[in-house]
C-alpha positions as CSV (number, residue, x, y, z in Angstrom):
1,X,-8.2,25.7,9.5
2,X,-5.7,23.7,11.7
3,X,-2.3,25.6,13.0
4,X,0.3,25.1,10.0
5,X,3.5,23.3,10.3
6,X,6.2,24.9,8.7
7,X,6.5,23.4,5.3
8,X,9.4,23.9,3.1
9,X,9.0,23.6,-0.5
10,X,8.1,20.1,-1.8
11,X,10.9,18.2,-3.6
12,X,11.1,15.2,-5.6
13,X,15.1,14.1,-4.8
14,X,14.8,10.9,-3.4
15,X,18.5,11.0,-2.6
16,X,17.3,13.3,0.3
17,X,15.9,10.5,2.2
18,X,18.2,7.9,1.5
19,X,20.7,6.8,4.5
20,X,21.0,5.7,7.5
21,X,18.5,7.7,9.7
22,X,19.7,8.8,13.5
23,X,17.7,7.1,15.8
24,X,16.9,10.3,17.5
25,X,14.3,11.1,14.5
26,X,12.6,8.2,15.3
27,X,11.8,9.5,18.8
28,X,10.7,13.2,17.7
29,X,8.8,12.0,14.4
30,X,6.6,10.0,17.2
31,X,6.9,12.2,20.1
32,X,3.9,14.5,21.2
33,X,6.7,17.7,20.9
34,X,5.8,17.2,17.0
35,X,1.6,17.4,17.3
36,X,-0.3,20.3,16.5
37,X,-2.8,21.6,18.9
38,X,-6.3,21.0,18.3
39,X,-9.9,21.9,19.5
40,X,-13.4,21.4,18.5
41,X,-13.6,24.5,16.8
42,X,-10.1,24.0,14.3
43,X,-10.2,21.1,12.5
44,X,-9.9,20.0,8.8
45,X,-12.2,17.2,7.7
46,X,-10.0,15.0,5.2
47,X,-11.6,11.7,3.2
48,X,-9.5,8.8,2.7
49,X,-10.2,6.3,0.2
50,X,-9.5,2.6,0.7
51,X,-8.8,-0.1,-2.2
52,X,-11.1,-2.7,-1.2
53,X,-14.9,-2.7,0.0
54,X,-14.1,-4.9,3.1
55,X,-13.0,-3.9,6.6
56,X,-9.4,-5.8,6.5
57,X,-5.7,-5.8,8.6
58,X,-3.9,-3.8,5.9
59,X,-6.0,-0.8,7.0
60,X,-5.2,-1.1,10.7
61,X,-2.9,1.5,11.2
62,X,-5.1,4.1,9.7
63,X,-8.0,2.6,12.9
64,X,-5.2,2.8,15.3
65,X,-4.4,6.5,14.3
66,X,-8.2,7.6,14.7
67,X,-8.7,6.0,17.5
68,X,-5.7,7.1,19.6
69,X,-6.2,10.7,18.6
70,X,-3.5,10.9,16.3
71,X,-5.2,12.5,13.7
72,X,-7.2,15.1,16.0
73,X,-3.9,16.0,17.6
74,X,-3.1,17.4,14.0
75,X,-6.5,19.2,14.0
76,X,-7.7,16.7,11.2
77,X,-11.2,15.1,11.7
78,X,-10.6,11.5,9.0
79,X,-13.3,9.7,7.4
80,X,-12.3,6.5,5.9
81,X,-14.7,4.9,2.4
82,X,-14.5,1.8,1.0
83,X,-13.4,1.2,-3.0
84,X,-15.2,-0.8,-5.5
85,X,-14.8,-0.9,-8.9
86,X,-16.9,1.6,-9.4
87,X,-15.5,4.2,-6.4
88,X,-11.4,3.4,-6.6
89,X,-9.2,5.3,-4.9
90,X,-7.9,6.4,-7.9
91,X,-11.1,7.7,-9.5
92,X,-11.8,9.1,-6.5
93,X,-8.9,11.1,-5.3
94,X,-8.4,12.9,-9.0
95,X,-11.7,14.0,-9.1
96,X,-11.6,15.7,-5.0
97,X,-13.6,13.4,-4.2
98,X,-11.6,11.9,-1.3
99,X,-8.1,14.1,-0.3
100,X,-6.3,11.1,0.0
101,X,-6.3,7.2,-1.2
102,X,-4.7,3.7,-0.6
103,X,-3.2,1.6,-3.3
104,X,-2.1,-2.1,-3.3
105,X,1.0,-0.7,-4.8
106,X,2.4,2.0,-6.4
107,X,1.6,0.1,-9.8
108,X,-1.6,1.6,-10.4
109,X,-0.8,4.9,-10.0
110,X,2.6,4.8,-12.7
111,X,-0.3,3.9,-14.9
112,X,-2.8,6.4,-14.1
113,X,-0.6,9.3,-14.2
114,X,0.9,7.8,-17.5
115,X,-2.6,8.7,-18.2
116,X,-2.6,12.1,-17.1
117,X,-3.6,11.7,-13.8
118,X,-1.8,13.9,-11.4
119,X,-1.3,12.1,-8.9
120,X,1.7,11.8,-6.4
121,X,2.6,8.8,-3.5
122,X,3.6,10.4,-0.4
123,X,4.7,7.2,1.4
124,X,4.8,3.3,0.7
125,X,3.7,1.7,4.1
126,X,5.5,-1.7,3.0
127,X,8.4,-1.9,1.5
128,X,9.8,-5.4,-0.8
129,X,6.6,-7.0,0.2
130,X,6.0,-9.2,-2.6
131,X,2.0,-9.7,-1.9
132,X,1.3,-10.6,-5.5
133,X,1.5,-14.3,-6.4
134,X,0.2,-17.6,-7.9
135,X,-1.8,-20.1,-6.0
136,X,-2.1,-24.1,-6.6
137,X,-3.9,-26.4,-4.7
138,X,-1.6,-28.6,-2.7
139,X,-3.3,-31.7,-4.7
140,X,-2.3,-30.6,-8.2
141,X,2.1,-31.0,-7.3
142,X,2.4,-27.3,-9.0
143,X,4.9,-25.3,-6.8
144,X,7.3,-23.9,-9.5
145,X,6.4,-21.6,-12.6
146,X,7.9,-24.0,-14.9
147,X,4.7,-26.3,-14.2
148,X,2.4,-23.9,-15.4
149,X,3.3,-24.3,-19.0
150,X,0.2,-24.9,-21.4
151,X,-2.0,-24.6,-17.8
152,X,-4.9,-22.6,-17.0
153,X,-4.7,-19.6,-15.0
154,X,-7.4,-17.3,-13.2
155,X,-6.8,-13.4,-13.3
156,X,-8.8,-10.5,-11.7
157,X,-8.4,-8.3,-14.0
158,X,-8.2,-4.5,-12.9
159,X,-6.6,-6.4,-9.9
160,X,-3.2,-4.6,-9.5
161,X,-1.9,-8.0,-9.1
162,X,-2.7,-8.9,-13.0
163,X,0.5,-6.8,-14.5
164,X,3.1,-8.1,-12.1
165,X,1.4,-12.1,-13.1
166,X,1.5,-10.9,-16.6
167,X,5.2,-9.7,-16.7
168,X,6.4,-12.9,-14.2
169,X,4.2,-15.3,-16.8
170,X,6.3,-13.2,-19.6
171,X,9.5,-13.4,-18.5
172,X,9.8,-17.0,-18.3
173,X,8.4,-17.6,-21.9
174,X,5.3,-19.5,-19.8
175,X,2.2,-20.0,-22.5
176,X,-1.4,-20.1,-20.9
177,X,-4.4,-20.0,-20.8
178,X,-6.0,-17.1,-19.2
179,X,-9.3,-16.7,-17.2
180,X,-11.2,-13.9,-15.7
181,X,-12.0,-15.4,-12.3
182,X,-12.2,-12.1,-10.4
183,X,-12.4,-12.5,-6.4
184,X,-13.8,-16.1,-7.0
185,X,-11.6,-19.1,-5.8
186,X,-14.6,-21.6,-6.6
187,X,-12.8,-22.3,-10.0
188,X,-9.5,-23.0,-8.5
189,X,-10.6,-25.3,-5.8
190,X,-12.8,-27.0,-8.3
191,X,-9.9,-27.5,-10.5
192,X,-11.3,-25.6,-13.0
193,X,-8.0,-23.3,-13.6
194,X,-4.8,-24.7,-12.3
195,X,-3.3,-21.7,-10.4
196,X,-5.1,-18.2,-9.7
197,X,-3.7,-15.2,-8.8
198,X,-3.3,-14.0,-4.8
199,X,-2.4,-12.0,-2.3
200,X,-0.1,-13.5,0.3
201,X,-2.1,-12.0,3.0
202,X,-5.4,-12.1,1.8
203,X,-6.3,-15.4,0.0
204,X,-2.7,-16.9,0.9
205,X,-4.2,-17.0,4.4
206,X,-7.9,-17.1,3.9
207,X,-8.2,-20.6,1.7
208,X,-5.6,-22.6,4.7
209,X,-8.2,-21.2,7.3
210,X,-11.0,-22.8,5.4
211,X,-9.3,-25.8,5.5
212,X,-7.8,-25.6,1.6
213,X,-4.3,-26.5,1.2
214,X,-2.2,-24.1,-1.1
215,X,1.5,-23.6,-2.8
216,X,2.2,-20.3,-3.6
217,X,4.1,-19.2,-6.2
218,X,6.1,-15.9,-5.3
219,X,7.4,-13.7,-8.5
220,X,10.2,-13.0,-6.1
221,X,11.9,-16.1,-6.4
222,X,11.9,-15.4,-9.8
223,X,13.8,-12.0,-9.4
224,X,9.7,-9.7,-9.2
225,X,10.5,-7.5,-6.3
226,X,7.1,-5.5,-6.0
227,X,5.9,-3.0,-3.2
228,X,2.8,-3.2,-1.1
229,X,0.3,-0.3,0.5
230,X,1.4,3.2,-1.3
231,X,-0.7,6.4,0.2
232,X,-0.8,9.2,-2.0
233,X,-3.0,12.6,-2.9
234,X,-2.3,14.7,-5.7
235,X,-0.4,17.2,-7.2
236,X,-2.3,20.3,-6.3
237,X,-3.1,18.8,-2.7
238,X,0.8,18.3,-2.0
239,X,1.5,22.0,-3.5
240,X,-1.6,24.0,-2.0
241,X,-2.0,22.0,0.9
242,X,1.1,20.8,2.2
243,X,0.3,21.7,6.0
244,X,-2.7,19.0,5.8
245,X,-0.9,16.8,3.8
246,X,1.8,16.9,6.5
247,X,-0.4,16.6,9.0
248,X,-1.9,13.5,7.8
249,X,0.9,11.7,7.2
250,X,2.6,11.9,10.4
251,X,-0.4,11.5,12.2
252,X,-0.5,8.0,9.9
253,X,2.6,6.9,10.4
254,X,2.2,7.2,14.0
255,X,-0.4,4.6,13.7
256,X,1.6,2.4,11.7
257,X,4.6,2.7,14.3
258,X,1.5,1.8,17.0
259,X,0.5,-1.0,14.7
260,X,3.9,-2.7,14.7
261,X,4.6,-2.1,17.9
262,X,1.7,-3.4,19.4
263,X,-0.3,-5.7,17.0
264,X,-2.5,-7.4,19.8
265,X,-4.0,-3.9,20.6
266,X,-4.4,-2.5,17.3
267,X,-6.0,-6.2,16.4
268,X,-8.7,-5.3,19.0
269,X,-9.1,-2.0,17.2
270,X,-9.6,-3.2,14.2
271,X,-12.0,-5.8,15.1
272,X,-14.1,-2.9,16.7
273,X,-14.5,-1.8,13.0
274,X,-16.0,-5.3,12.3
275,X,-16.7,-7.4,15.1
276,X,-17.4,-10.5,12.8
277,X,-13.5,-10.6,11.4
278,X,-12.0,-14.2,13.0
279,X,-10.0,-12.2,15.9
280,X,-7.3,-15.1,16.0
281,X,-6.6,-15.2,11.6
282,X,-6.9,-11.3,11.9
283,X,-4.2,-11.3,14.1
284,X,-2.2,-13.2,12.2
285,X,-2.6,-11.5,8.6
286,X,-1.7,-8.2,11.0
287,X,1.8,-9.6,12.2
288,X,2.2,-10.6,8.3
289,X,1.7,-6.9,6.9
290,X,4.0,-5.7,10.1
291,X,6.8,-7.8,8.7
292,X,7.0,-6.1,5.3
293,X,6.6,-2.9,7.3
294,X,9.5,-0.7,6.7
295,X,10.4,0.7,10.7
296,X,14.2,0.5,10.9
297,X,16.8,3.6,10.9
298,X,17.6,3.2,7.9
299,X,13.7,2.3,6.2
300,X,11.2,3.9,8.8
301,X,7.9,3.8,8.3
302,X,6.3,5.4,5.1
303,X,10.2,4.7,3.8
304,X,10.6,4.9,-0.5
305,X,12.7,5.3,-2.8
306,X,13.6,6.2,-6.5
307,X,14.7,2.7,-6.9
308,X,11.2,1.7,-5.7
309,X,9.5,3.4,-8.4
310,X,12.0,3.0,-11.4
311,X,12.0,-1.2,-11.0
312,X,8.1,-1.0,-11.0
313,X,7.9,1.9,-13.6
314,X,10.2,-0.5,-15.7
315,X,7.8,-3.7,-15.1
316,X,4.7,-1.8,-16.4
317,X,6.7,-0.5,-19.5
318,X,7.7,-4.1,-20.6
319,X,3.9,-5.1,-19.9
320,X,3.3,-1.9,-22.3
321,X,0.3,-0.5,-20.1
322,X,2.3,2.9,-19.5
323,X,0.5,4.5,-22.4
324,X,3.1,7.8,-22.2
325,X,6.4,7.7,-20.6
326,X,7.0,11.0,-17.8
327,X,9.4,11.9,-15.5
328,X,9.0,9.3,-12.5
329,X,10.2,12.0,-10.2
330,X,6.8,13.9,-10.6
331,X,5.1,10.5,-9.2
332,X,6.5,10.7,-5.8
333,X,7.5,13.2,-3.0
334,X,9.9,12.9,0.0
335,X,9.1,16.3,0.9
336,X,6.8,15.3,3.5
337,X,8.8,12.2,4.8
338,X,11.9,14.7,5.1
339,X,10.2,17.1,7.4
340,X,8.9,14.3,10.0
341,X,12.4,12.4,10.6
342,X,14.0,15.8,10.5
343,X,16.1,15.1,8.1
344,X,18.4,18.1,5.9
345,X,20.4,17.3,2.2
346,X,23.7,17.5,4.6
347,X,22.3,14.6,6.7
């Protein structure tokens, strides 16, 4: 078993972490004072699960913290497994399966522990990012909402994009049409449906390099505010096995400071994973999920909030897919967070 960090008991007041952090923290929560020894002979074997089945930029940081020895300076040995439909992360990590699992958002897990799933987000590695969106072909003239009206509209559904759609769609009394498209973007380009949902760093990049013009249609010029990669575990793991959860998550974040600090090297890392990723539109979907990367005093990285989880919480109640209401505070810990930037309630 890997040498424990002390861990103080896990909390769920966000109002510990809020404020302006000194940048002092900064430099220990990254420094090599704050790694645990390892050795061949000491280390925990953790399994993370991914959202997608692809090798893609969002999971960069996770490369960069393998590969730099980030995660065996906490005596963790990491194994990373790709999600499907059938293997999600949240499937997955509530059945032990995998220790610890990615999420587009934190949407998906509000509903699955409205479900009774225990399971709790111990960081939200980008923070407003507002991925989720509608996308129009630069042909059809559709670049506001308003345009959409009687239209035909392409969902994945299970997609965690689908409720935040739903809820913009709502909002502004827009009636459709509505079309299970899944990851296909044949229909759209063959004008088929007239806008299909997105990811502003997935598809929002991947039609322009294929020679497709787009619009895209944010929900957060409509007032939508949504959150991007959440990492989380459960319950039991961040009560009985807080000195690995600790360890993994600075050991993460380190790779996410790495990421944004350097994106041409951890590019090159990446593109070890899969050589046959375009090096050059890699690189540029990186530097888009560094800019929605929280790394400021007062947001470092893995940086959330009650607010955070209330405005999404709130979403997925008007959308009516939290099947029971619970205490939002039981979704989410600091705890961890607190303990790498040092931080104490009189801080």
């Amino acid at each position: 078993m890997s040498t424990s960090v002390p861990v103080t008991k896990t909390t769920n007041d966000p109002a510990r972490f809020l404020g302006p952090l000194l940048f002092v923290a900064l430099l220990l929560a990254f420094g090599c004072s704050r790694s645990t020894p390892n050795s061949q002979t000491n280390t925990t074997r953790v399994s993370v699960r991914f959202p997608i089945p692809i090798i893609e930029a969002g999971q960069t940081p996770f490369y960069v913290a393998q590969d730099k020895g980030y995660y065996a300076d906490e005596g963790l040995d990491v194994s990373f497994q790709m999600g499907s439909r059938e293997l999600n992360p949240v499937k997955t990590v509530a059945t032990g399966q995998d220790m610890f699992g990615v999420l587009g958002g934190p949407d998906t897990l509000l509903v699955a522990r409205s479900k009774g799933q225990p399971l709790k987000a111990l960081a939200v590695l980008h923070r407003n990012s507002n991925f989720p969106c509608l996308i129009t072909l630069k042909s059809s003239g559709i670049t506001k909402l308003s345009q959409l009206q009687a239209k035909r509209i392409g969902f994945n559904y299970g997609h965690i994009s689908t409720d935040v759609l739903h809820n913009l769609l709502h909002k502004n009394h827009i009636r459709y049409t509505e079309v299970d498209v899944g990851f296909d973007y044949n229909q759209l380009i063959a004008g088929k449906v007239d806008a299909e949902w997105g990811f502003t760093v997935t598809a929002g990049f991947d039609l322009p390099a294929k020679g497709i013009e787009i619009n895209i249609i944010s929900p957060a010029d409509y007032g939508i505010v949504t959150q991007g990669y959440t990492l989380f575990s459960t319950d039991s793991a961040a009560s009985d096995h807080a000195d690995v959860v600790l360890h993994f998550l600075r050991a993460t974040l380190r790779g996410v400071k790495f990421t944004v600090d350097n994106p041409e090297q951890a590019n090159q890392i990446l593109l070890k994973r899969d050589p046959s990723l375009d090096a050059a539109l890699s690189l540029k979907r990186l530097k888009a999920y560094n800019l929605v990367t929280s790394d400021s005093q007062q947001y470092p990285p893995g940086y959330m909030d009650l607010q955070m989880f209330q405005t999404t919480y709130d979403r997925l109640l008007e959308e009516r897919v939290i099947e029971k209401p619970f205490d939002l505070g039981e979704a989410f810990t600091t705890s961890f967070l607190e303990q790498i930037y040092r931080r104490t309630p009189s801080q």
